[in-house]
C-alpha positions as CSV (number, residue, x, y, z in Angstrom):
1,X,7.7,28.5,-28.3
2,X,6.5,25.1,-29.4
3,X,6.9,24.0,-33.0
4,X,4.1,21.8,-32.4
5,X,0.7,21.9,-34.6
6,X,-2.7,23.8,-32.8
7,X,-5.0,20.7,-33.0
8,X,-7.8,21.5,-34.9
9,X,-11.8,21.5,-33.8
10,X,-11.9,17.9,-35.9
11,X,-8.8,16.6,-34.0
12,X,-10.7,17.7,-30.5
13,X,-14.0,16.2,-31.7
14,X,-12.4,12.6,-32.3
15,X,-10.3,12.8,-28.8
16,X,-14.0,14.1,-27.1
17,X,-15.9,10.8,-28.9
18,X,-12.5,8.0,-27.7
19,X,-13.0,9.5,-24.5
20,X,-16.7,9.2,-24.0
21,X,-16.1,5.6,-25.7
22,X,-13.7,4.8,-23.1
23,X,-15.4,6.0,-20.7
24,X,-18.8,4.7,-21.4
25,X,-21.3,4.8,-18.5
26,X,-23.5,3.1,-19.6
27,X,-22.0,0.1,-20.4
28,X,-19.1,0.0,-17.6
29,X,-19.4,-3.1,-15.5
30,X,-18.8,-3.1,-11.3
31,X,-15.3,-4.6,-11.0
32,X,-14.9,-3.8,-7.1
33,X,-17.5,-3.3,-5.1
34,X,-17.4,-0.9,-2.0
35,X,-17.6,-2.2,1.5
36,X,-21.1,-1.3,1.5
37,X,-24.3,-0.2,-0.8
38,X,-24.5,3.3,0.5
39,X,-23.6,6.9,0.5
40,X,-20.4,7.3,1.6
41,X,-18.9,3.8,0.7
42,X,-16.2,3.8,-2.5
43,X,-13.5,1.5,-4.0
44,X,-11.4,3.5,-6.5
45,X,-8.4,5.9,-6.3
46,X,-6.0,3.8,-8.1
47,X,-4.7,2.5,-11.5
48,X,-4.6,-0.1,-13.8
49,X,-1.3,-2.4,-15.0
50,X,0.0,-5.6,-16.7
51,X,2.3,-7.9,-14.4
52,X,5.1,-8.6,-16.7
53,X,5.3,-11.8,-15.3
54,X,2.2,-13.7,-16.2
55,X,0.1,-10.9,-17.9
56,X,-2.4,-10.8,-15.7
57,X,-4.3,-7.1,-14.8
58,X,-3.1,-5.3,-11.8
59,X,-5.7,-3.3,-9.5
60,X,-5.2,-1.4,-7.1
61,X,-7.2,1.5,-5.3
62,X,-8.3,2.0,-1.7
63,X,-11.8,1.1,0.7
64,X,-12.9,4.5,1.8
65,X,-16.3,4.1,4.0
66,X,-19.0,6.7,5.2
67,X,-17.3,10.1,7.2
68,X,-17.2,13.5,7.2
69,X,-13.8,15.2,6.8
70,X,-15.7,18.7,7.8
71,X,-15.8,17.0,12.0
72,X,-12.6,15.1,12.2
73,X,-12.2,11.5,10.6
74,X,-13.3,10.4,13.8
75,X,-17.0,10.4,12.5
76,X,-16.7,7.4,10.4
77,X,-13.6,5.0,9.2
78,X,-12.9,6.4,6.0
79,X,-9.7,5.7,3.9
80,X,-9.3,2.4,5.9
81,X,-7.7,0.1,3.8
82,X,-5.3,-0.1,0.5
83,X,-6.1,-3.1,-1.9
84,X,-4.0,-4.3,-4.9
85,X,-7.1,-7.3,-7.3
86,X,-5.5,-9.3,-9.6
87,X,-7.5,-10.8,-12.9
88,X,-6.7,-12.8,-15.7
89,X,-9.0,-10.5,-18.5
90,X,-10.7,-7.2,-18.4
91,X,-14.0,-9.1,-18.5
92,X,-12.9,-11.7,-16.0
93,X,-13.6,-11.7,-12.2
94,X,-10.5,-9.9,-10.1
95,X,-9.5,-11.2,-6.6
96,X,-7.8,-9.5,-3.7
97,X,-3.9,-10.4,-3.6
98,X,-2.6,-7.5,-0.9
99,X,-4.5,-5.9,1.7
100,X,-2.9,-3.2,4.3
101,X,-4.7,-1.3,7.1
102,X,-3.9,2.0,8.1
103,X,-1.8,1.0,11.2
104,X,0.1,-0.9,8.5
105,X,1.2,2.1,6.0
106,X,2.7,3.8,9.0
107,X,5.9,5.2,7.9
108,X,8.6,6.9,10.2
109,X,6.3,5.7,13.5
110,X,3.8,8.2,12.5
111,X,0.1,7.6,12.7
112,X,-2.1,7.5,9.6
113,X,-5.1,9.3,10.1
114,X,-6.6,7.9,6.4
115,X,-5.4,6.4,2.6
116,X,-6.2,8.1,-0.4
117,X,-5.6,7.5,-4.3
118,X,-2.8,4.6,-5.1
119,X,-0.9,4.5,-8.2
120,X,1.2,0.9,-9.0
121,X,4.0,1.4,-11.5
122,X,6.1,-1.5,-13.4
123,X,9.8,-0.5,-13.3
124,X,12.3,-1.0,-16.7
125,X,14.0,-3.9,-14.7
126,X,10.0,-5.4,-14.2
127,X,10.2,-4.8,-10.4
128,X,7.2,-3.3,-9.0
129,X,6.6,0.0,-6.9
130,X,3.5,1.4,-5.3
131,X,3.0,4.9,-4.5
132,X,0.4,5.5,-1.6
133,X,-1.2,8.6,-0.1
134,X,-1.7,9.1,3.3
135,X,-2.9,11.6,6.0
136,X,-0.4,11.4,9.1
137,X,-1.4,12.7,12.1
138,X,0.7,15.7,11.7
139,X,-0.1,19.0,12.5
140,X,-0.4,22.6,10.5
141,X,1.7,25.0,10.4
142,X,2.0,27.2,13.6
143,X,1.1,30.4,11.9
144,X,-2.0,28.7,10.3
145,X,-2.8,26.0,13.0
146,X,-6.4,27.3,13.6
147,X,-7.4,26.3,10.5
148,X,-6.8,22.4,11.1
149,X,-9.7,20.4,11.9
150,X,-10.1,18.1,15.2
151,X,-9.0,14.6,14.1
152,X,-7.4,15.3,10.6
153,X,-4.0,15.4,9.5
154,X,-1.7,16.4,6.9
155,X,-1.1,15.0,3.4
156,X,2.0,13.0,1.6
157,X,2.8,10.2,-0.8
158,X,5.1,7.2,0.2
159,X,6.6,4.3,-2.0
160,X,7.0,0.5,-1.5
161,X,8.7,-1.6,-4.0
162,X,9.5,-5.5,-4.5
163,X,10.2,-7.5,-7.5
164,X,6.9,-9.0,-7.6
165,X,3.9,-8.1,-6.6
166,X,3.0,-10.7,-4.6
167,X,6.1,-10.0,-2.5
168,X,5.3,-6.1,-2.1
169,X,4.9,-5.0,1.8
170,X,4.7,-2.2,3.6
171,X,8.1,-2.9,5.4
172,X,10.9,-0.3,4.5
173,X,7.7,2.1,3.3
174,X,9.3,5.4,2.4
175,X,8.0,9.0,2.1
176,X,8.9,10.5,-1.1
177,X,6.5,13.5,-1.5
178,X,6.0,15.4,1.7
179,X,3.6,17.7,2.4
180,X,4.4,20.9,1.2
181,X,5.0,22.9,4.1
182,X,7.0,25.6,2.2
183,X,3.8,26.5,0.0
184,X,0.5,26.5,2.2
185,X,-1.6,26.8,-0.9
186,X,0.0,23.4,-2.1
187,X,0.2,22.0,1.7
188,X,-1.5,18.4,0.9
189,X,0.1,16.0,-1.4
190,X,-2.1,13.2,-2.5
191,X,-3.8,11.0,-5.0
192,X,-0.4,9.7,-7.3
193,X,-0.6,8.8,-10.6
194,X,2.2,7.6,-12.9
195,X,3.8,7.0,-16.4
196,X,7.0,6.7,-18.5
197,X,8.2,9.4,-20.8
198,X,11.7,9.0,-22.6
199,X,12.9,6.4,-19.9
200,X,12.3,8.8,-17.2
201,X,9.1,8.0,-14.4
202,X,6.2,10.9,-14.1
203,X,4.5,11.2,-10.9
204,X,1.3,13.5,-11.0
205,X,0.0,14.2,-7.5
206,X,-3.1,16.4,-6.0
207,X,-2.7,19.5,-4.0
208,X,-4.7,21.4,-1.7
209,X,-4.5,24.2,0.2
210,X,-4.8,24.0,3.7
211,X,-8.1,25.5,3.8
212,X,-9.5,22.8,1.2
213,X,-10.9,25.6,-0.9
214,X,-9.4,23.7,-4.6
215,X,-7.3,21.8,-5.6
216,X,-5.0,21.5,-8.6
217,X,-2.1,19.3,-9.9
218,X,1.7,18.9,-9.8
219,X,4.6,16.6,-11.1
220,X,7.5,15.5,-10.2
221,X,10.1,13.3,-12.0
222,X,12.4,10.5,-11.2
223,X,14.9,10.2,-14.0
224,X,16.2,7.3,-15.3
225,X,19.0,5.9,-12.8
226,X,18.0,8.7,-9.8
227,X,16.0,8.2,-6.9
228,X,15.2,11.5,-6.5
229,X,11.6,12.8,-7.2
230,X,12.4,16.5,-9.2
231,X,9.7,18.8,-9.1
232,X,8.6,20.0,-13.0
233,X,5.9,22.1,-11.8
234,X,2.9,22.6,-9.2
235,X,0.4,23.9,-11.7
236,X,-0.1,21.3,-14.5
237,X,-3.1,22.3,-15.7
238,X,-4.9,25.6,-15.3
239,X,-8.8,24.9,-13.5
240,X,-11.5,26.5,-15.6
241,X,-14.5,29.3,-16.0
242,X,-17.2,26.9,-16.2
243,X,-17.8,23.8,-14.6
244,X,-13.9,23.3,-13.7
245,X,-13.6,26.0,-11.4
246,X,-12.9,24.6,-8.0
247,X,-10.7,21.4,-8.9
248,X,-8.4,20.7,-11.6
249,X,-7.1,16.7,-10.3
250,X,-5.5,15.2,-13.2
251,X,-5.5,11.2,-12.7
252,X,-4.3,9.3,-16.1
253,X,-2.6,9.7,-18.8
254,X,-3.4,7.5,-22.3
255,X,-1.3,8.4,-25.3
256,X,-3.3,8.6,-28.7
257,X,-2.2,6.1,-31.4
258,X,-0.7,7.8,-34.1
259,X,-3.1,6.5,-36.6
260,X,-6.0,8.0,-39.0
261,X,-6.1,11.6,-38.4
262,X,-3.5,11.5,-36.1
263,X,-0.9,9.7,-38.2
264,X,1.0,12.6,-39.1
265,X,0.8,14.3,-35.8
266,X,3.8,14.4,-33.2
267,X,3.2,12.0,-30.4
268,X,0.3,13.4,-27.8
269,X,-1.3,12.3,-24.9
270,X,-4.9,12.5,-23.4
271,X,-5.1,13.8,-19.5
272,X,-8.3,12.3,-18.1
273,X,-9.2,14.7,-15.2
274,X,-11.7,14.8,-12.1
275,X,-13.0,19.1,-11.5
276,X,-16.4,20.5,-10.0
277,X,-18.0,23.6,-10.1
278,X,-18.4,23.9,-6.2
279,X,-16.7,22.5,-3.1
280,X,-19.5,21.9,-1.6
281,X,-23.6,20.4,-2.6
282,X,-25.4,23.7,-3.7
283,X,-28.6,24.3,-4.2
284,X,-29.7,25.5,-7.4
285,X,-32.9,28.1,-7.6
286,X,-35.5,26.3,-9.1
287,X,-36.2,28.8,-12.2
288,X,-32.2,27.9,-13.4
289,X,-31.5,25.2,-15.8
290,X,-30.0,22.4,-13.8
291,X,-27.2,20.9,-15.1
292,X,-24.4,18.7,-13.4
293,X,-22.2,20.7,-10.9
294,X,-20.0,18.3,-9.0
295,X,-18.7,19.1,-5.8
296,X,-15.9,18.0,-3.7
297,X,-16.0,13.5,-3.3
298,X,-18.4,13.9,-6.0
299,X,-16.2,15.1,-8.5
300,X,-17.2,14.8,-12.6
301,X,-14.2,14.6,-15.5
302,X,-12.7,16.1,-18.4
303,X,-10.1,15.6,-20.9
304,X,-7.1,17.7,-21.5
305,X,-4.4,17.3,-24.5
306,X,-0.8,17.8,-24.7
307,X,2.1,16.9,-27.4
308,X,4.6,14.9,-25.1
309,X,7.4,17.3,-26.3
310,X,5.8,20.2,-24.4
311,X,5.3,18.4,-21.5
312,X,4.0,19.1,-18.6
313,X,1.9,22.0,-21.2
314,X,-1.7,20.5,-21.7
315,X,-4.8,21.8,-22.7
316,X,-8.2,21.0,-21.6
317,X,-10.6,20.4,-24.4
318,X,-13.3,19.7,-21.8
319,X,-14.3,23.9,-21.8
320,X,-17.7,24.3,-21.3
321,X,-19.0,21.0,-19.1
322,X,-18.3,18.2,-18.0
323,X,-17.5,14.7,-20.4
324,X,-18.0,11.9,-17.6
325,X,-21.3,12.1,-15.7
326,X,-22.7,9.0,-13.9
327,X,-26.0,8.6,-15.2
328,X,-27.0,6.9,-11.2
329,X,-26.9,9.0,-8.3
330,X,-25.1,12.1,-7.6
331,X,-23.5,11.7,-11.2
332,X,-20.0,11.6,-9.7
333,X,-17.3,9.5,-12.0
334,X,-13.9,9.9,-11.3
335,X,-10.5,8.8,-10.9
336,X,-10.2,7.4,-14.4
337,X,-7.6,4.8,-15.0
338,X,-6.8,2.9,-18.5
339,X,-4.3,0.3,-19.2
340,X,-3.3,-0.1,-23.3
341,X,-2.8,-3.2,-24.9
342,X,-2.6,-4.8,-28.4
343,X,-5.9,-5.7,-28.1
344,X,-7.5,-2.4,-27.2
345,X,-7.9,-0.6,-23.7
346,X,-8.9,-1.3,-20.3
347,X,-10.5,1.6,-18.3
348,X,-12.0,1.9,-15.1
349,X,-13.3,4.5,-12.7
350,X,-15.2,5.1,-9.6
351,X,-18.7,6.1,-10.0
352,X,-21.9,6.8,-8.8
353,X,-24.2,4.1,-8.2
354,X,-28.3,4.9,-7.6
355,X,-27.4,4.1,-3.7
356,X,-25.0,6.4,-3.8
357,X,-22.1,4.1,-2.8
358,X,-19.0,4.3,-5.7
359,X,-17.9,1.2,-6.9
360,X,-14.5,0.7,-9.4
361,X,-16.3,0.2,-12.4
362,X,-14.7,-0.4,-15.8
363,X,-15.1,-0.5,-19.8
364,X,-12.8,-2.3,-22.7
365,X,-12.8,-0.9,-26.2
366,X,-11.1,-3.1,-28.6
367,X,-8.3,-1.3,-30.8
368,X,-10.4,-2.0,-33.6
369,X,-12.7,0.5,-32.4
370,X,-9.9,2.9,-31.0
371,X,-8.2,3.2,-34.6
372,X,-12.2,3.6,-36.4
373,X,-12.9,6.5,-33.8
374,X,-9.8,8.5,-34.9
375,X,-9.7,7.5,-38.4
């Protein structure tokens, strides 16, 4: 059993009020826009990092434009192209370094059907890596083959690497999470996300079934020295009763300065996460009190909270609704991303726009601010 303290209501209430502060919709700025100003067009999916040779901001996500996964990916182009930006500030202007096509994360001569959620990752030695999730045009399960649709595939994460970044290529790609064919409620494997813990490399990932009914997270680690990718568990954090029921897709991880009311606290982390109450748009009776649902591509976020000695044990304090709502459009704000530095943090996050296209928008809050908040 952990040794570790309950946090108290107080302790919640500061890490509800950084989140909302990092997170701020109102204020976020478009940093990427989408190809185009209209439902169906995103930029996002990615994460944030410093290149440790220059100090410039890393970017990297994925173009996904108007189709509908329901018919086959054959209706529109979709996940079409993986995109690493690089800028000089968080308030500065971020230009396209790396570009790759789907033809051009093929791994193992197999065909990618789309690209999901990116994650980049600076390495001890300051080499780079970049984990990428694609659909390959791979096919169910016998035993559960009618449940495939026409045009889709199947789900994995693969890995490039280089010294620098400006030398990172698809050449010598690698898959290093397939999809889970041993475990049909876990059969997809996308949307990476990673950190360091005690030397060792987390990499959270997103499952789903392979009837698309939820979806939920797992990790794997890579220790220090190994390349191989253990699994720690498929259930990170439990979805919940209210407005978290269908999805539980963890996406970041921040750890909480150990300052104010925190000081005296073992070290823990906040787990910015994307849920929904539905997979699908529903419509509410008219005599109900509306409120913000999500459902699946318009996803809405939490928080959860874990001491890093209990990891992969987290909480989320996000119970009864949801903490990140786009005030534009369908409300959707998602795949949150934040980079720390000794200036304060950057964040960023796909969200709704009143066109309903989702652009990679993104807030800085000095530390200044961070240490005032949990003072």
């Amino acid at each position: 059993m952990s040794e570790n303290p309950i946090l108290s209501p107080a302790h919640e209430e500061k890490l509800t009020t950084l989140a909302r502060a990092l997170v701020d919709q109102e204020k976020a700025r478009v940093i990427v826009e989408p190809q185009d100003r209209s439902t169906g067009f995103w930029f996002g999916g990615g994460n944030v990092v410093r290149d440790p040779g220059d100090g410039s901001f890393l970017i990297c996500g994925r173009y996904r434009n108007y189709g509908d996964s329901r018919t086959g990916t054959g209706a529109g182009a979709r996940g079409l192209e993986c995109a690493i930006f690089r800028g000089e500030s968080p308030d500065g202007e971020f230009e396209k370094i790396h570009s790759w096509s789907k033809q051009d994360v093929e791994c193992d001569g197999v065909g990618v059907v789309s690209i999901e959620g990116t994650a980049l990752h600076i390495m001890p030695n300051g080499a780079i890596e970049l984990f990428i999730s694609t659909e390959k045009d791979n096919s169910y399960p016998d035993d559960i083959s009618s449940f495939q649709k026409p045009g889709t595939g199947v789900w994995a994460i693969d890995r490039i690497s280089a010294d620098k970044v400006q030398d990172l290529s698809p050449e010598g790609i690698t898959e290093i999470v397939p999809n889970d064919h041993d475990d049909y409620g876990r059969l997809h494997c996308k949307d990476p996300w990673t950190f360091d813990l005690n030397g060792d490399l987390v990499l959270g990932y997103c499952t789903h079934p392979f009837t698309w009914s939820s979806s939920g997270t797992a990790i794997r680690v890579r220790n220090s020295g190994s390349d191989d990718y253990k699994l720690v568990t498929k259930d990170m954090l439990s979805r919940g009763p209210v407005w978290d029921i269908a999805a539980a897709r963890v996406t970041e991880r921040l750890a909480v300065p150990q300052v104010g009311a925190f000081a005296d606290l073992p070290p823990l982390s906040l787990y910015f996460y994307d849920s929904c109450e539905n997979l699908r748009q529903l419509d509410e009776n008219p005599t109900a009190v509306a409120r913000p649902r999500g459902w699946s591509c318009e996803e809405l976020g939490g928080i959860a909270v874990g001491f890093d000695s209990d990891f992969p044990n987290v909480q989320s304090i996000s119970r009864l609704g949801p903490l990140f709502v786009s005030p534009h459009g369908t409300g959707c704000s998602r795949y949150v991303a934040t980079c720390r530095t000794d200036d304060g943090v950057f964040t960023n996050w796909q969200q709704s726009q009143k066109d309903l296209s989702q652009p990679l928008v993104g807030t800085f809050l000095e530390m200044g601010e961070v240490e005032t908040i949990l003072g």
